[in-house]
C-alpha positions as CSV (number, residue, x, y, z in Angstrom):
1,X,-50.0,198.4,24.5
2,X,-46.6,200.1,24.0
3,X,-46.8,203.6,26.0
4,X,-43.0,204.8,25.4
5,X,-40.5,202.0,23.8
6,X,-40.0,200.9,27.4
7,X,-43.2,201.3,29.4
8,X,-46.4,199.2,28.3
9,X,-49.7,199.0,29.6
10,X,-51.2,195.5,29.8
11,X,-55.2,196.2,29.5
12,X,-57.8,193.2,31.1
13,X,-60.7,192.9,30.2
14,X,-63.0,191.7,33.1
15,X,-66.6,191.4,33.2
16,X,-67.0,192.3,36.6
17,X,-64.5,195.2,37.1
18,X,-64.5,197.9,34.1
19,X,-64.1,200.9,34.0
20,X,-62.6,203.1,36.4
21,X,-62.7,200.0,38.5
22,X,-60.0,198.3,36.2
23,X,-56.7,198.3,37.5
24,X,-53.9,199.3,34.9
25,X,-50.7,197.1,35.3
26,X,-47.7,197.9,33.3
27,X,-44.2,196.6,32.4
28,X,-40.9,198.2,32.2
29,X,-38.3,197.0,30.2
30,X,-34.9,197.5,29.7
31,X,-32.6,194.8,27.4
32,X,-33.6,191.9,28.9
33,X,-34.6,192.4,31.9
34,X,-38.9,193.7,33.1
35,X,-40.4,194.3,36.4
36,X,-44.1,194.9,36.3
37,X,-45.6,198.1,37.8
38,X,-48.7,196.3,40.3
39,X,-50.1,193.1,39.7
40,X,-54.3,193.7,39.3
41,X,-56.7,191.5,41.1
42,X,-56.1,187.9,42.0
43,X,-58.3,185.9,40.1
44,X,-57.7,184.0,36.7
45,X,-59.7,186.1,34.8
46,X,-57.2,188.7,35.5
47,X,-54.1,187.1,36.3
48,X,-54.0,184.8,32.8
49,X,-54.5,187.7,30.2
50,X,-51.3,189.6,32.0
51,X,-49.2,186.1,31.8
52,X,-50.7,185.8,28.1
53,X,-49.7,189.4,27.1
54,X,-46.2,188.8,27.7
55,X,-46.1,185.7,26.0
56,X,-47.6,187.0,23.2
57,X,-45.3,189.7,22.7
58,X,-42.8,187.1,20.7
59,X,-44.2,184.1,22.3
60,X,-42.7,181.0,24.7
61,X,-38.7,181.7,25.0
62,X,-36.2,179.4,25.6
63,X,-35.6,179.4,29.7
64,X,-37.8,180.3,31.9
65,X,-38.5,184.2,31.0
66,X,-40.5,185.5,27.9
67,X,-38.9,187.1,24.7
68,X,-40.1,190.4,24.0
69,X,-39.8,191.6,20.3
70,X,-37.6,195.0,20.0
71,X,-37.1,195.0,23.5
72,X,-34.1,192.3,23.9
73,X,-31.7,191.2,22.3
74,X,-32.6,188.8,19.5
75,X,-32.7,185.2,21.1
76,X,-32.5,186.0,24.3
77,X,-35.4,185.9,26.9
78,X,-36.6,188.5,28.8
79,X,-36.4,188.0,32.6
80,X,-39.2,189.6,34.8
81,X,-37.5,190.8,37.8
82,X,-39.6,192.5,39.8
83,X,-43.3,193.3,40.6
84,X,-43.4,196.5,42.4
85,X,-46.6,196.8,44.5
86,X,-47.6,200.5,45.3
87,X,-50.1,199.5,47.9
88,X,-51.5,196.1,49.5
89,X,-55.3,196.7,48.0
90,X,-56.3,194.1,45.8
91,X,-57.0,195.9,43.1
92,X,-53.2,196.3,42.7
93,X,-51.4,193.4,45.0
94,X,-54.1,190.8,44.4
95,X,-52.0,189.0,41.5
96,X,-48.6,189.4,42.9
97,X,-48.2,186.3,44.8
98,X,-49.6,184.0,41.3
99,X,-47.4,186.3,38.9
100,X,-44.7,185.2,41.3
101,X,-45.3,181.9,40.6
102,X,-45.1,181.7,37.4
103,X,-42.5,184.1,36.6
104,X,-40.2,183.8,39.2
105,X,-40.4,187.6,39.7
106,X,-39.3,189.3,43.1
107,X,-42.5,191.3,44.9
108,X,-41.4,194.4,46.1
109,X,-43.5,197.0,48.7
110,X,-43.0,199.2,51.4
111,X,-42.3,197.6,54.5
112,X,-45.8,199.1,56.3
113,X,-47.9,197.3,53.5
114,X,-45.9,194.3,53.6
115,X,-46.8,194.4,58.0
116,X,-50.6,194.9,57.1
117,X,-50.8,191.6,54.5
118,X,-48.8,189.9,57.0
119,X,-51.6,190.6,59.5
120,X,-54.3,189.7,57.1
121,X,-52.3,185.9,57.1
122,X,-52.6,185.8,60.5
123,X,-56.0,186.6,60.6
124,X,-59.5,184.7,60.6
125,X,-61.5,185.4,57.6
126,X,-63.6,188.4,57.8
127,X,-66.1,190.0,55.9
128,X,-64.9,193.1,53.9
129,X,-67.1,195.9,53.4
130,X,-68.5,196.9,49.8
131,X,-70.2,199.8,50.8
132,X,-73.7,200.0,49.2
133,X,-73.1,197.4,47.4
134,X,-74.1,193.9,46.4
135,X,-73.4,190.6,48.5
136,X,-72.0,189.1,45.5
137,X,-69.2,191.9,45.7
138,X,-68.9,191.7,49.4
139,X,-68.2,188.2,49.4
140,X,-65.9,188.3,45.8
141,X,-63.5,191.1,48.0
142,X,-63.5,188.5,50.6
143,X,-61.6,185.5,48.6
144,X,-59.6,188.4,46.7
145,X,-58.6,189.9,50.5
146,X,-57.1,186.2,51.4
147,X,-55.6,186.0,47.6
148,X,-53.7,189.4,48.4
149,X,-52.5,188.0,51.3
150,X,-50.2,185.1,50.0
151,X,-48.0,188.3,48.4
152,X,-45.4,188.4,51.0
153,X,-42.1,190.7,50.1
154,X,-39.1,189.8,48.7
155,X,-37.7,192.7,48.9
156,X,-38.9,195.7,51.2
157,X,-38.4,199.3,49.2
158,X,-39.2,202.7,50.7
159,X,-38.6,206.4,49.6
160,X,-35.4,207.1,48.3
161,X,-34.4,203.7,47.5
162,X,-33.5,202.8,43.7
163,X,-34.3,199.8,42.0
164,X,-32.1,198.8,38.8
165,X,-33.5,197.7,35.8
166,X,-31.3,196.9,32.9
167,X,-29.9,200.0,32.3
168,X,-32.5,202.1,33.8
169,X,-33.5,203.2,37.3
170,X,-36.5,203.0,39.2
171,X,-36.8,205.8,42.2
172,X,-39.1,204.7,44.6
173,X,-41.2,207.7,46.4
174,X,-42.6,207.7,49.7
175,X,-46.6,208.9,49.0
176,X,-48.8,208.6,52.0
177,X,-52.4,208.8,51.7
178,X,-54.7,206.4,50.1
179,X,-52.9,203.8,52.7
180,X,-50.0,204.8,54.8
181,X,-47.6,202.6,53.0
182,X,-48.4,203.6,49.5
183,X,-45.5,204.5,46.8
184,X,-45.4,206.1,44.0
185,X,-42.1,205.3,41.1
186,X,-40.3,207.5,38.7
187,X,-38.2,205.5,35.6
188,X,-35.6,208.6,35.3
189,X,-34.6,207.7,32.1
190,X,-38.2,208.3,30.4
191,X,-39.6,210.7,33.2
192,X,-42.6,208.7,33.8
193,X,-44.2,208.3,36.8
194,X,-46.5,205.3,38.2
195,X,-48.6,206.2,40.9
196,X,-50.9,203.9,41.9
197,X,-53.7,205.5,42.9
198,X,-52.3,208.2,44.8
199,X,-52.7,210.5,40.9
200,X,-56.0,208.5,39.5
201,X,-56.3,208.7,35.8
202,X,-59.9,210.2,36.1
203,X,-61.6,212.2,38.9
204,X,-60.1,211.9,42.0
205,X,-59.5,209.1,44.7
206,X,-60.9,207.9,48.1
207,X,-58.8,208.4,51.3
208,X,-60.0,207.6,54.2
209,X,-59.8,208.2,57.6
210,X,-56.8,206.9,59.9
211,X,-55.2,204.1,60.2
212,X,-56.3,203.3,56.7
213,X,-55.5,206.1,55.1
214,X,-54.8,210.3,56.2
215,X,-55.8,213.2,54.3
216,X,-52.9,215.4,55.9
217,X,-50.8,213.3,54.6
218,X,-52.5,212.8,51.1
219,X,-51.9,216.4,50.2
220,X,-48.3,216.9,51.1
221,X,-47.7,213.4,49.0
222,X,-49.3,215.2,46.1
223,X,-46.7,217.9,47.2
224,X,-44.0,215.9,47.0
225,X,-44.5,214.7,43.2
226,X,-44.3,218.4,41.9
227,X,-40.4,218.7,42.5
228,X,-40.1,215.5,39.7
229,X,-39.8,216.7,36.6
230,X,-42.3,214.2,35.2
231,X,-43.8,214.5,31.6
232,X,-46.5,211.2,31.8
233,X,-48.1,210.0,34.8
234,X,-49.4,205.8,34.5
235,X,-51.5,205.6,37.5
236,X,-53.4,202.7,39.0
237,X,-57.2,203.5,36.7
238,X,-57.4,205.3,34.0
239,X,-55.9,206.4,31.3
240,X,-52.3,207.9,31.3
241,X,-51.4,211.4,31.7
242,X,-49.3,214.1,30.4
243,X,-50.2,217.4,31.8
244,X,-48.6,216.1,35.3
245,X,-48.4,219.6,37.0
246,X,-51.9,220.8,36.0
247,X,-53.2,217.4,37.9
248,X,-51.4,217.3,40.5
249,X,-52.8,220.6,41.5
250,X,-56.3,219.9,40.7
251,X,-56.3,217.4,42.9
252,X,-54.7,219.7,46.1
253,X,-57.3,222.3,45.2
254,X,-59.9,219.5,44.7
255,X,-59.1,218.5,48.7
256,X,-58.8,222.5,50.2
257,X,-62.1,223.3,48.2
258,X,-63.9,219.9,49.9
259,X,-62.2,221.2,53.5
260,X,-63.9,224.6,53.1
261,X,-67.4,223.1,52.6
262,X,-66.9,220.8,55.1
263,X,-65.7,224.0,57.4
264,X,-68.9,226.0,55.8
265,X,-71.7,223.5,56.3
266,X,-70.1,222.9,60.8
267,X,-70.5,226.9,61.2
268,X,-73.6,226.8,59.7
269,X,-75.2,224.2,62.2
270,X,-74.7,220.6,60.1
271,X,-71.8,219.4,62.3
272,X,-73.3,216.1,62.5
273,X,-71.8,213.5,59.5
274,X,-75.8,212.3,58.3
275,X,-76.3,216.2,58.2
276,X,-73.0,217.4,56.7
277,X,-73.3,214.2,53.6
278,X,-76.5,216.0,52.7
279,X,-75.2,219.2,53.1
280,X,-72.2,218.3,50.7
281,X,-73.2,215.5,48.4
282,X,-77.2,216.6,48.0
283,X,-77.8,214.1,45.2
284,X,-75.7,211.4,46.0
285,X,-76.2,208.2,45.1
286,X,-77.0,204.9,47.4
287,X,-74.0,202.9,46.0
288,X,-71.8,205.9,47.3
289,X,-72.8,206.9,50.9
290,X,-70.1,205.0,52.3
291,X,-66.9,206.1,50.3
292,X,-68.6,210.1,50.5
293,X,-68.9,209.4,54.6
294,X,-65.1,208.1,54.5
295,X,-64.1,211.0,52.9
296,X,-65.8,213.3,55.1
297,X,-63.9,211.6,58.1
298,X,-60.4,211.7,56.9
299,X,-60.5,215.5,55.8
300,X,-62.9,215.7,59.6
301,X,-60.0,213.7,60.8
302,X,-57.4,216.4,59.5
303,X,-59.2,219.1,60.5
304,X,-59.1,218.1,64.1
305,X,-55.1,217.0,63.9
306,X,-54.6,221.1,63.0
307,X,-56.9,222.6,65.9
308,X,-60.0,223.7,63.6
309,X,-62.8,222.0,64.4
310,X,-63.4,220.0,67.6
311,X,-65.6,216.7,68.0
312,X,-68.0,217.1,70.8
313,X,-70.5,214.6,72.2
314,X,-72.0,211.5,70.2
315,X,-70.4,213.0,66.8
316,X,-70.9,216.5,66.6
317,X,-68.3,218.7,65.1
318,X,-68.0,222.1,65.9
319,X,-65.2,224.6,64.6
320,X,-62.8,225.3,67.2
C-alpha cells in the first residue's frame, strides 16, 4: 500500500497476530534503490507475503533485486539495501535475518540491540513469558525468540548517524524506552517518521522496568521527536499518523497522569504492587496483569531514580 510515492506499507495478514498485535513493515524507495523499515515476525506466514509484495509490485526482475513500477527506472531492478531494525523484539527483528537471505539486504540496528541478540545466540533456550496467556503463545515466542536471533548487524547505526537511500536520507534517532536500544527514523525528504513502537499507532505502549526498558527515559525520547518537524508518523502497529505533535503529547501526558495515580494510591496506604494494580487498573483483565504490573514497575522504577518514593521492606513503597 503506497503511503507517500516513496513510503509503502506492506500489510500481513496472520491468523494468529491481528490487530494491534500486527507489526507494520514498510519500504522506502528512492530510484532504484529500497531499505525496508523492520522486518515483522519470523515465521513464513509472515515473512513470504512481505517477499511476495515486492515481487508483485512489477513482478521477478532481471538480477537479483525486484522492479518496482513508478518507482525505478523502466528496466532496471530495484535493489533492497537495507533493513533498518528499530528494536531486537520479534515482532519487528523476527524476519530480518530470512529477508536477508533472500534479498541480500544489509540489517542495520543500534549497537545495544545488536549486544542483546548476540546474547540470546549464546544462550540456552529459555522459556519466554506471555503473560496471562496461553502455552501455545508462550512456546510460539520461544522459536520466534531463537528466529530473532540469527539477525546479526551488518551495519551498527546510532543517533545522529545518516543512512543514504538513492537520493534521499534516512536520520537515525536515538529513542530510549520500550528497550534501551530502540530508534526511531526520519526520511527528510518526505518528513515522515518511523517509530517502531516508541509512537504506537493506537493507545499507548508497554515499557518496562530496567534493564528492559526505562520510563525516564521513555519520556524524554518522546521529547526528543517534537524538535522534527514531522508531518506522518508510520509506527510499528497501527495505523499511520498525521497529527504528530498532538500524539506525541498525549502520550507524555498519558505517562505524568499514570505517575500521579501511582503517587496518589502510595500516600494513600496501597504502596504494595497487588494493592496499587487494583487501586489503578480496578477492572482489569486476566490476560493483562502482567504488562499493567510492568508498567507499574518502570514508572515505580523512575520514581525512585528522582528521590520520590522509597522501596521499603518486602515491596512496599512509600513516598519519600
Amino acid at each position: 500500500m503506497e503511503i507517500t510515492p516513496r513510503v509503502h506499507s506492506i500489510p500481513v495478514s496472520h491468523p494468529f497476530l491481528r490487530g494491534p498485535l500486527a507489526s507494520n513493515v514498510y519500504l522506502v524507495v528512492d530510484g532504484a534503490q529500497g531499505a525496508l523499515i523492520d522486518a515483522g515476525y519470523p515465521d513464513d506466514g509472515s515473512v513470504r507475503p512481505r517477499l511476495e509484495y515486492l515481487r508483485g509490485m512489477a513482478g521477478p526482475s532481471e538480477g537479483s533485486g525486484f522492479a518496482l513500477k513508478g518507482s525505478s527506472p523502466k528496466g532496471q531492478a530495484l535493489k533492497l539495501e537495507y533493513i533498518i531494525v528499530t528494536h531486537h523484539h520479534v515482532d519487528h527483528c523476527g524476519g530480518a535475518h530470512a529477508l536477508r537471505q533472500a534479498t541480500g539486504a544489509a540489517i542495520c540496528m543500534h549497537p545495544l540491540e545488536a549486544s542483546i541478540l548476540s546474547e540470546q545466540r549464546s544462550d540456552a533456550p529459555q522459556d519466554v513469558d506471555a503473560p496471562g496467556g496461553p502455552r501455545a503463545m508462550a512456546e510460539q515466542l520461544r522459536a520466534w525468540r531463537q528466529a530473532t536471533a540469527q539477525a546479526t548487524a551488518d551495519r551498527l547505526v546510532e543517533g545522529g548517524d545518516t543512512i543514504r537511500l538513492g537520493g534521499v536520507t534516512i536520520e537515525v534517532i536515538d529513542t530510549p524506552g520500550h528497550t534501551l536500544g530502540s530508534i526511531c527514523l526520519y526520511l527528510r525528504e518526505e518528513r515522515v517518521l518511523f517509530t517502531g513502537d516508541t509512537v504506537p499507532g493506537l493507545g499507548t505502549v508497554v515499557i518496562l522496568p530496567p534493564p528492559a526498558g526505562d520510563m525516564a527515559l521513555y519520556i524524554r525520547s518522546l521529547e526528543r521527536l517534537k524538535g522534527y518537524e514531522a508531518t506522518l508518523v508510520c509506527p510499528g502497529h497501527g495505523p499511520p499518523l498525521r497529527d504528530v505533535a498532538r500524539k506525541l503529547q498525549e502520550l507524555i501526558d498519558h505517562r505524568h497522569e499514570r505517575e500521579q495515580q501511582i503517587l496518589s494510591a502510595i500516600g494513600r496506604g496501597q504502596g504494595r504492587l497487588a494493592a496499587m494494580l487494583a487501586d489503578i487498573y480496578p477492572e482489569l483483565d486476566r490476560h493483562l496483569v502482567g504488562m499493567a504490573r510492568g508498567q507499574l514497575l518502570a514508572h515505580l522504577a523512575k520514581l525512585q531514580s528522582e528521590g520520590r518514593v522509597v522501596k521499603r521492606g518486602e515491596g512496599e513503597y512509600v513516598l519519600a
